[in-house]
KEGUSE-631427 format. One record per residue: residue number from 0; residue in one letter; x, y, z of N, C-alpha, C, O in turn. Coordinates in nm, 4 decimals. Example, Ala and Ser with C-alpha at 12.3 -4.5 7.8 and 13.67 -1.06 7.14 Angstrom:
residues 2
seq,type,nc1,nc2,nc3,cac1,cac2,cac3,cc1,cc2,cc3,oc1,oc2,oc3
0,A,1.3190,-0.5690,0.7800,1.2300,-0.4500,0.7800,1.3200,-0.3300,0.7800,1.4236,-0.3319,0.8465
1,S,1.2850,-0.2250,0.7080,1.3670,-0.1060,0.7140,1.2900,0.0030,0.7870,1.3409,0.1138,0.8039
END
This chain:
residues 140
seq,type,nc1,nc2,nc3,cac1,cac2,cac3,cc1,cc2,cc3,oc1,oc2,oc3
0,X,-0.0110,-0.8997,0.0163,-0.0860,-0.8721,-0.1043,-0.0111,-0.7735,-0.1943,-0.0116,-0.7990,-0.3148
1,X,0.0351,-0.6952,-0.1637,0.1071,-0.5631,-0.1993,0.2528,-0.6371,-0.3152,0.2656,-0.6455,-0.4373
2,X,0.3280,-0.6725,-0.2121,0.4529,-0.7743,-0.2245,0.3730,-0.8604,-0.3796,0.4050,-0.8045,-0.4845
3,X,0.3065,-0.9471,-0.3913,0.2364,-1.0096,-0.4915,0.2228,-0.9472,-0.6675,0.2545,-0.9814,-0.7814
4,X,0.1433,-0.8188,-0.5844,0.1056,-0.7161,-0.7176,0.2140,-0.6793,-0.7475,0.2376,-0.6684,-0.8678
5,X,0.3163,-0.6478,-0.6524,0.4298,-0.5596,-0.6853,0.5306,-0.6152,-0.8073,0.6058,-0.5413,-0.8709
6,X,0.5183,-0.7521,-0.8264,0.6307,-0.8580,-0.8948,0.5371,-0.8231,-1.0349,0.6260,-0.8011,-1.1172
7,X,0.4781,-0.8154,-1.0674,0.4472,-0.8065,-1.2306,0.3655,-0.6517,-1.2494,0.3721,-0.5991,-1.3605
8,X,0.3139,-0.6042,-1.1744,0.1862,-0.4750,-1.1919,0.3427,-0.3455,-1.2699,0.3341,-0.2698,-1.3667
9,X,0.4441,-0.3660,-1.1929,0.5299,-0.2300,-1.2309,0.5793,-0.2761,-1.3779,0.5993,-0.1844,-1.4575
10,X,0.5917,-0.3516,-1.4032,0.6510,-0.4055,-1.5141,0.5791,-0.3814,-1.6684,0.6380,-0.3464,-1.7707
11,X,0.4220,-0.4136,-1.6512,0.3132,-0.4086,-1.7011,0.3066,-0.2407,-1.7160,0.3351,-0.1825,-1.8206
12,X,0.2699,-0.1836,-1.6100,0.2692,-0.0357,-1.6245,0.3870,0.0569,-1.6774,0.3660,0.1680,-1.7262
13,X,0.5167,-0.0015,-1.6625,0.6430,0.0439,-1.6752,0.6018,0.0246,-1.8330,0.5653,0.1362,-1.8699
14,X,0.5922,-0.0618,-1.9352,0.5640,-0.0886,-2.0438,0.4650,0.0216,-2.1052,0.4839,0.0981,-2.1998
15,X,0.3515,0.0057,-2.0201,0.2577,0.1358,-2.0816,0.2881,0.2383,-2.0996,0.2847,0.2923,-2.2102
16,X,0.3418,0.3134,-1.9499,0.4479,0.4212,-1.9241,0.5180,0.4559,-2.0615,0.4947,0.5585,-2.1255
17,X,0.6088,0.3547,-2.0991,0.7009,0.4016,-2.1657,0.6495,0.4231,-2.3577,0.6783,0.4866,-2.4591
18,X,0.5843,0.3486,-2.3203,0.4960,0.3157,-2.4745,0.3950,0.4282,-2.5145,0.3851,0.4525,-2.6347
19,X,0.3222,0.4964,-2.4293,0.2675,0.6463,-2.4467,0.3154,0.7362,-2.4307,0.2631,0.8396,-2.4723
20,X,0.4826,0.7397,-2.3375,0.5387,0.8744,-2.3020,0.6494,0.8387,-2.4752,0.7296,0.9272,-2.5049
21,X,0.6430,0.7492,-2.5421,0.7568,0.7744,-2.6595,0.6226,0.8109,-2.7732,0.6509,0.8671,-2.8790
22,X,0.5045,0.7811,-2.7474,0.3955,0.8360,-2.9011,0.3866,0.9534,-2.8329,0.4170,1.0227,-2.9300
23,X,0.3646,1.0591,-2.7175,0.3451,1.1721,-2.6703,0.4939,1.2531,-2.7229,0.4627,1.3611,-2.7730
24,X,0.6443,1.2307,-2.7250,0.7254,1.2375,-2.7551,0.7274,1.2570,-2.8723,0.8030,1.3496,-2.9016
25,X,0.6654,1.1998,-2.9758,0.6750,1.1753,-3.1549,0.6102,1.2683,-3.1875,0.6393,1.3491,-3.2757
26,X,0.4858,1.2671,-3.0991,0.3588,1.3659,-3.1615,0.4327,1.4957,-3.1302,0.4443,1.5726,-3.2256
27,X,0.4639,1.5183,-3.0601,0.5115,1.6590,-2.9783,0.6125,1.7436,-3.1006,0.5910,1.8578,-3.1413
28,X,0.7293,1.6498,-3.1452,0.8135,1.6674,-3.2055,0.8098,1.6926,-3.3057,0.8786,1.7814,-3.3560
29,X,0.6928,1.5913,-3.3921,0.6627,1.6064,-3.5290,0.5748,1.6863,-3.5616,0.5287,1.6666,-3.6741
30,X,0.5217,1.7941,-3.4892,0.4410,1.9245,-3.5420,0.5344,2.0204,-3.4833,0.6249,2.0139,-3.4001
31,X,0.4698,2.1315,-3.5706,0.5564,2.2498,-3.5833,0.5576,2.3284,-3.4311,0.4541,2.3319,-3.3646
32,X,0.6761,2.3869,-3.3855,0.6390,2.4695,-3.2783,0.5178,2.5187,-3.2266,0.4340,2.4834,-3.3095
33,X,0.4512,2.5907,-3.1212,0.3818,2.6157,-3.0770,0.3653,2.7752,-3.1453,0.4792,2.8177,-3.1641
34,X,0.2837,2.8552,-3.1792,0.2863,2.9708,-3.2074,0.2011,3.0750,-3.0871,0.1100,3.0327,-3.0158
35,X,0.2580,3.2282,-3.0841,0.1522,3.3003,-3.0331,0.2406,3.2966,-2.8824,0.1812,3.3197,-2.7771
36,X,0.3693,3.2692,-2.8851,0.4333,3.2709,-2.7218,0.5105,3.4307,-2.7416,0.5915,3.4471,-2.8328
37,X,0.4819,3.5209,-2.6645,0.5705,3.6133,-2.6620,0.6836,3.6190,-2.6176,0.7749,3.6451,-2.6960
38,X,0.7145,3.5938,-2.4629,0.8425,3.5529,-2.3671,0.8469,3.4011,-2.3935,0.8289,3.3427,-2.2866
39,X,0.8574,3.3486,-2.4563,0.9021,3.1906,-2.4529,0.9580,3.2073,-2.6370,0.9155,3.2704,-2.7337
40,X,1.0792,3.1075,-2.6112,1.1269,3.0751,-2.7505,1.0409,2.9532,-2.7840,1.0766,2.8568,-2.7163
41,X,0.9385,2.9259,-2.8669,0.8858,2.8468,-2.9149,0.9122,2.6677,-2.9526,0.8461,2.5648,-2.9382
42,X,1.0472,2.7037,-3.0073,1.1316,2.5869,-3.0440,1.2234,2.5731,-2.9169,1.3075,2.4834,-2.9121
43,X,1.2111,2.6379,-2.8425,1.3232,2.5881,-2.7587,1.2089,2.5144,-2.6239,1.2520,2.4209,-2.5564
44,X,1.0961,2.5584,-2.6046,0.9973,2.4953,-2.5345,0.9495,2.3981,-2.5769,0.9011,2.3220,-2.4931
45,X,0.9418,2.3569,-2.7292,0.9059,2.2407,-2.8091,1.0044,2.1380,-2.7582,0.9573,2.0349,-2.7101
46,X,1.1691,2.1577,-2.7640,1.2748,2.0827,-2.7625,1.2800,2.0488,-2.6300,1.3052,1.9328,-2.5975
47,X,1.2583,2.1395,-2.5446,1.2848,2.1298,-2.3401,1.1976,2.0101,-2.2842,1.2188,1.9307,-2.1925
48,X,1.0511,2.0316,-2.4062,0.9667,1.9364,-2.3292,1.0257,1.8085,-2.3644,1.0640,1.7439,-2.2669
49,X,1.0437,1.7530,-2.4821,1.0614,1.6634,-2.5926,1.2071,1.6270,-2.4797,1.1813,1.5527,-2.3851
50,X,1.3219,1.6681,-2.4898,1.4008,1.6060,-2.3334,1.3296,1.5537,-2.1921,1.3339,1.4457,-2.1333
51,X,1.2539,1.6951,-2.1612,1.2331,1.6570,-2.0658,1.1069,1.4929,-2.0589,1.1187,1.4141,-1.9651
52,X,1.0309,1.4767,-2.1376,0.9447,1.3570,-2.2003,1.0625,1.2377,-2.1623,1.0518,1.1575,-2.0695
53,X,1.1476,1.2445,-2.2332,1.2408,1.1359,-2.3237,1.3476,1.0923,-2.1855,1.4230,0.9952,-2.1914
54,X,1.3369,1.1850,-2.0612,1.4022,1.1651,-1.9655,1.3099,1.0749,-1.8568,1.3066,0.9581,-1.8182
55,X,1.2465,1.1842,-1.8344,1.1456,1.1266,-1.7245,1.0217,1.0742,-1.7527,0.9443,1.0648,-1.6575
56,X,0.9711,1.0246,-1.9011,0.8662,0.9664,-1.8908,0.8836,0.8351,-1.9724,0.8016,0.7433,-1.9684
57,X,1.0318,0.8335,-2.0691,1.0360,0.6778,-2.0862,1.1375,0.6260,-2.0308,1.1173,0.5224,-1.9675
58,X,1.3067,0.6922,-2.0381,1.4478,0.6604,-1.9889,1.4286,0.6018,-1.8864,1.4183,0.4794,-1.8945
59,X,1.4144,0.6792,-1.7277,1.4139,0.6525,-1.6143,1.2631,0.6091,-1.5335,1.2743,0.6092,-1.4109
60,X,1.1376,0.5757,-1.5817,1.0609,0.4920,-1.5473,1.1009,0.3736,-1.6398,1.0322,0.2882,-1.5837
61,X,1.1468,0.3233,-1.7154,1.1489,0.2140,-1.7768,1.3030,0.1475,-1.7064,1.3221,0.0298,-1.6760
62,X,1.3516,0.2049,-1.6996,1.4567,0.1652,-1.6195,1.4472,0.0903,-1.4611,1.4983,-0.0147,-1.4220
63,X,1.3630,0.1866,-1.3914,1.3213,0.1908,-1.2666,1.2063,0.0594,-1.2832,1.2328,-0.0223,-1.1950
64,X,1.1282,0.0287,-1.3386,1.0560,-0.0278,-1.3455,1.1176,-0.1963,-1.3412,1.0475,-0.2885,-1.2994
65,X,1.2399,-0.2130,-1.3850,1.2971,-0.3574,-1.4038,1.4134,-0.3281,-1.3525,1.5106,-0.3651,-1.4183
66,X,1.4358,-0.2640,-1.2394,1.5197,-0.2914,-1.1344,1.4730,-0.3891,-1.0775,1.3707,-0.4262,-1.1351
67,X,1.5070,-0.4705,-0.9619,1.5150,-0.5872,-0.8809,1.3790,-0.4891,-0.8203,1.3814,-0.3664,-0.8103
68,X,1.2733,-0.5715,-0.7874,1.1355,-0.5288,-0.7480,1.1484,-0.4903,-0.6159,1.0949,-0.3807,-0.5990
69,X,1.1946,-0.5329,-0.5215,1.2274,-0.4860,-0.3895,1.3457,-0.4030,-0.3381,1.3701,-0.3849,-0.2188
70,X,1.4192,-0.3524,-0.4453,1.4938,-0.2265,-0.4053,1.4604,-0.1445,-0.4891,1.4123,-0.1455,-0.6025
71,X,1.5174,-0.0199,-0.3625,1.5294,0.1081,-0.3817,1.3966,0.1887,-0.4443,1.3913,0.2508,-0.5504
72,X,1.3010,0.1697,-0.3542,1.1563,0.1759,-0.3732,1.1026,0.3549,-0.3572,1.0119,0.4246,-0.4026
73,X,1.2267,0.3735,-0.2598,1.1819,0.5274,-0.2527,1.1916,0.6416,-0.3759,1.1220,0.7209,-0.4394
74,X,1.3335,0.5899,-0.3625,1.3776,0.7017,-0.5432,1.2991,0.6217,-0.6390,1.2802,0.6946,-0.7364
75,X,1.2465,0.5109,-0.6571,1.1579,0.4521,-0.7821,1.0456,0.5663,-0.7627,1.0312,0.6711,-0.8256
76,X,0.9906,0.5274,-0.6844,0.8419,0.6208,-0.6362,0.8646,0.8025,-0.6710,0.7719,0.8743,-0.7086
77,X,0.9546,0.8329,-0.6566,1.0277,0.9960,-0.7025,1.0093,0.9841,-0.8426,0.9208,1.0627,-0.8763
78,X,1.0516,0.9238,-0.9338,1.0900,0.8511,-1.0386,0.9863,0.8721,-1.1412,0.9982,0.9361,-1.2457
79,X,0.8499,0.7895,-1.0828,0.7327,0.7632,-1.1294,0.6456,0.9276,-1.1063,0.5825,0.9896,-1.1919
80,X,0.6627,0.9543,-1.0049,0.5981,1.0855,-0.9777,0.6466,1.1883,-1.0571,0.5588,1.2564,-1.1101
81,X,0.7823,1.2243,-1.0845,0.8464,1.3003,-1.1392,0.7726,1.2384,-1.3244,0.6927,1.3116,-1.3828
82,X,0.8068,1.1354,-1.3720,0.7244,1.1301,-1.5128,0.5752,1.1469,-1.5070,0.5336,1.1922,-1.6136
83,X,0.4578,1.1206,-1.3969,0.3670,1.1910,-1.3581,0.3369,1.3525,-1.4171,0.2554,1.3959,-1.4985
84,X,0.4258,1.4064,-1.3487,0.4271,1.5484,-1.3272,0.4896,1.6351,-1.4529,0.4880,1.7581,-1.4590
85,X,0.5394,1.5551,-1.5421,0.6504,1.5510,-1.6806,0.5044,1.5254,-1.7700,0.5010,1.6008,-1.8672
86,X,0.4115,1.4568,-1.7612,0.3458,1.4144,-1.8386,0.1920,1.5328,-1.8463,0.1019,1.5616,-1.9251
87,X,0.2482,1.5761,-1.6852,0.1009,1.6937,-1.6681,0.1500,1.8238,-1.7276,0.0814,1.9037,-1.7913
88,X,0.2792,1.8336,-1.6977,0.3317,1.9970,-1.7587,0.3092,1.9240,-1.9287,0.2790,2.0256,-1.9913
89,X,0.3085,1.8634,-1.9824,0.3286,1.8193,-2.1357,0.1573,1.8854,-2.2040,0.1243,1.9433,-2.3075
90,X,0.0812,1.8354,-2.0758,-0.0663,1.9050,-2.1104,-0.1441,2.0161,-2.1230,-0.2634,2.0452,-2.1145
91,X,-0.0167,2.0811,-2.1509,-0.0769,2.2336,-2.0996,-0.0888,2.3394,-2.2148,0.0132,2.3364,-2.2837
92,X,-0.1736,2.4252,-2.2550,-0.1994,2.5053,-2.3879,-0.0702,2.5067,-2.4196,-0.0486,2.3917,-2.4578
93,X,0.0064,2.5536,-2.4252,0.0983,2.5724,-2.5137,0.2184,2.4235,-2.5810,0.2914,2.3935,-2.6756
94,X,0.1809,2.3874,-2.4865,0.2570,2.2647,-2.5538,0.1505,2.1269,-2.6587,0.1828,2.0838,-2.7694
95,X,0.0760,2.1029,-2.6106,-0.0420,1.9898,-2.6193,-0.0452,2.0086,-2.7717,-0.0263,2.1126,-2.8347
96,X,-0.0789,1.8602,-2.8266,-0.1260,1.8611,-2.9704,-0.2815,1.7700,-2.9899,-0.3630,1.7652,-2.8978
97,X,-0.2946,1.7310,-3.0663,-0.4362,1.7142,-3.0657,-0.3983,1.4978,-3.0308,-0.4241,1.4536,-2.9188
98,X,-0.3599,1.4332,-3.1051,-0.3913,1.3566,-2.9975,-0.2418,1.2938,-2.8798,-0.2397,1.1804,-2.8320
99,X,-0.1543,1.3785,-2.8608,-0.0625,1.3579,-2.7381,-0.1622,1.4094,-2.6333,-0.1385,1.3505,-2.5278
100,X,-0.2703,1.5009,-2.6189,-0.3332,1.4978,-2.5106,-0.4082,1.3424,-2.4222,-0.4128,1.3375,-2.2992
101,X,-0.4507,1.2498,-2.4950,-0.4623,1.1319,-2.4396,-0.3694,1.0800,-2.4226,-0.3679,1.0391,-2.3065
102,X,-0.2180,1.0366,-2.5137,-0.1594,0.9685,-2.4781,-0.0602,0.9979,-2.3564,0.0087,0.9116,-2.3020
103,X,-0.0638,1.1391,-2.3208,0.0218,1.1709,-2.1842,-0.0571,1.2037,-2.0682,-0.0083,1.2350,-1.9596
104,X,-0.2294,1.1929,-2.1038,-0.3052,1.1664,-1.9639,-0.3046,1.0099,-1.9637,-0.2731,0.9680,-1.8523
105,X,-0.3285,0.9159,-2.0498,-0.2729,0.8006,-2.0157,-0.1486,0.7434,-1.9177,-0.1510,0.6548,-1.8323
106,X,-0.0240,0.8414,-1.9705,0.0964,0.8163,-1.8922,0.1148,0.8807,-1.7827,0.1928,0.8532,-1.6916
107,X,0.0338,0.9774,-1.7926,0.0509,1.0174,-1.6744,-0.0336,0.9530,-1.5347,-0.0154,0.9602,-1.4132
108,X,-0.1232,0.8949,-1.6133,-0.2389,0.8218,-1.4643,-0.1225,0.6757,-1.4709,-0.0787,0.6554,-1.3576
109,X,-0.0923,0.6216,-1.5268,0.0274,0.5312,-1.5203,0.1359,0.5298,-1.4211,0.1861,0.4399,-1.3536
110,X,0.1627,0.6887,-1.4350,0.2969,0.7065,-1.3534,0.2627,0.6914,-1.1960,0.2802,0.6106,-1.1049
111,X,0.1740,0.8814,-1.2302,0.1186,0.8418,-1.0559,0.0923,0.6950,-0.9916,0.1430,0.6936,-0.8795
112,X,0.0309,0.5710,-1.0230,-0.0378,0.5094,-0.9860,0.0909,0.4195,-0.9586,0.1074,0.3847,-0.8417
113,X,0.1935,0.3740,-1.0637,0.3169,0.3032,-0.9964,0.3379,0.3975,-0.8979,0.3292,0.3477,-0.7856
114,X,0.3711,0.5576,-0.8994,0.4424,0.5870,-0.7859,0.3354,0.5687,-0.6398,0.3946,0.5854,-0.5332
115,X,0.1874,0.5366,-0.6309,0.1238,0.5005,-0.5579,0.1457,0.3790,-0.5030,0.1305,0.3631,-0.3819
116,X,0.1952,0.2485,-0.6088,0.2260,0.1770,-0.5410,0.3585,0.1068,-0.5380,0.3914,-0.0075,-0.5065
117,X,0.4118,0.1926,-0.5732,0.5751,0.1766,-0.4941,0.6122,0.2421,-0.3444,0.7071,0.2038,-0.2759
118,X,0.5114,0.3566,-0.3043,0.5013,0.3859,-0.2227,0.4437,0.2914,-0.1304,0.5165,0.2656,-0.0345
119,X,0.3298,0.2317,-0.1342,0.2416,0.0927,-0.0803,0.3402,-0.0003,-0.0448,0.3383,-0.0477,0.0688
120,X,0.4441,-0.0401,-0.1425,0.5103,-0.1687,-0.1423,0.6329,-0.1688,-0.0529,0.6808,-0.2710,-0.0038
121,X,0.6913,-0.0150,-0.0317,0.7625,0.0573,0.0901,0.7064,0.0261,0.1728,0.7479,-0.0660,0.2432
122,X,0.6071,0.0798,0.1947,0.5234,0.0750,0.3626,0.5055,-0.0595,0.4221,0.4930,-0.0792,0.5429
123,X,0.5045,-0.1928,0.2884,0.4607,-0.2971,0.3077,0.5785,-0.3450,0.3542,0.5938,-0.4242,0.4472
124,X,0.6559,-0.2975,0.2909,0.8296,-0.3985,0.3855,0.8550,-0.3006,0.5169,0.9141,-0.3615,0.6060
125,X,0.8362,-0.2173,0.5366,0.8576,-0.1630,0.6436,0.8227,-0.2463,0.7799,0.9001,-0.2895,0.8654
126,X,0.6335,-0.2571,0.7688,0.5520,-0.3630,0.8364,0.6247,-0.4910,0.8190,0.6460,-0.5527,0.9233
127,X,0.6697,-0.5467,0.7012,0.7156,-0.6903,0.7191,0.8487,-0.6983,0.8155,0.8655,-0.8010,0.8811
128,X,0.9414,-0.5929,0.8242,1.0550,-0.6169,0.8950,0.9854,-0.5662,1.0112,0.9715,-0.6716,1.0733
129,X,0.9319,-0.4763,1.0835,0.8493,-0.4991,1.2085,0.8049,-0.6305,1.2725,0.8260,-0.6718,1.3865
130,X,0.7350,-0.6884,1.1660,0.6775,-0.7987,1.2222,0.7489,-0.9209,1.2452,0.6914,-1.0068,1.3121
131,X,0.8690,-0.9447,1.1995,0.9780,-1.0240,1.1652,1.0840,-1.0237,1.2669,1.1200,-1.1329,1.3107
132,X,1.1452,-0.9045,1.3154,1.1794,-0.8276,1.3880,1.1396,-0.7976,1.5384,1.2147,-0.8139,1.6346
133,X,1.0328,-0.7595,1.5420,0.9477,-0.6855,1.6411,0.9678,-0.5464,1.6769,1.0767,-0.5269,1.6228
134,X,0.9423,-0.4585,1.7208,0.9100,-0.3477,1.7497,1.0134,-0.2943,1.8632,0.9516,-0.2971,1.9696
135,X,1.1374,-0.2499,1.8825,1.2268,-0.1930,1.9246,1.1544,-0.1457,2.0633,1.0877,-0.0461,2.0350
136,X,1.1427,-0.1730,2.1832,1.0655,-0.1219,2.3162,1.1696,-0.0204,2.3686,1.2922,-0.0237,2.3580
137,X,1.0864,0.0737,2.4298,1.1119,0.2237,2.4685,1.1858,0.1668,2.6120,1.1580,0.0525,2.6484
138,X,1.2352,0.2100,2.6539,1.3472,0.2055,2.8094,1.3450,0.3218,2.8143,1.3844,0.3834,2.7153
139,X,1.2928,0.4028,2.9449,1.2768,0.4990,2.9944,1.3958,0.5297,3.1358,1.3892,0.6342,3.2004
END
């Protein structure tokens, strides 16, 4: 079942992914710095996020997403979690604008949820070469 979803669901989400983490990106960019930061350079936290966005929430999930569906599932799943976690630091008072707050809780329930089931789709080949295979018996 897993194997099934796995051939079109990342692809679909990889699309969303990338399509709210580049309007969260625009919005971010196209208003003025953040004001009212004492220890933080303003523009330089505006610019860090706006990379860090443009890396891990469209570059390398959109990438990852239309790799060959059955490899390299672990670093995909890192991948997705890491723009996850890119999309939650993006939400936070000092950065957030009025509407990039939906569009990077959007991407961000996106991300997690591929990296949920890229993780799934691991576990699922794991079991399939077990079962294919069989189970290596202990000799004592």
């Amino acid at each position: 079942m897993t194997a099934q979803l796995y051939g079109v669901l990342p692809r679909v989400l990889g699309f969303m992914l990338a399509g709210f983490s580049s309007i969260s990106v625009a919005l971010i960019w196209s208003l003025p710095a953040p004001e009212g930061l004492r220890n933080l350079d303003p523009l330089a936290l505006r610019n860090t996020m706006v990379v860090i966005l443009l890396v891990f929430g469209v570059a390398a999930p959109f990438a990852a997403a239309f790799v060959r569906t059955q490899k390299w599932l672990v670093p995909k799943a890192a991948i997705f979690a890491a723009a996850g976690f890119s999309h939650a630091a993006a939400l936070g008072p000092e950065i957030r604008v009025p509407f990039q707050e939906a569009t990077s809780a959007i991407a961000a329930v996106c991300s997690l949820g591929l990296a949920v089931l890229t993780l799934a789709a691991f576990i699922d080949s794991i079991q399939e070469k077990h079962r294919r295979g069989g189970v290596p018996e202990k000799r004592g």
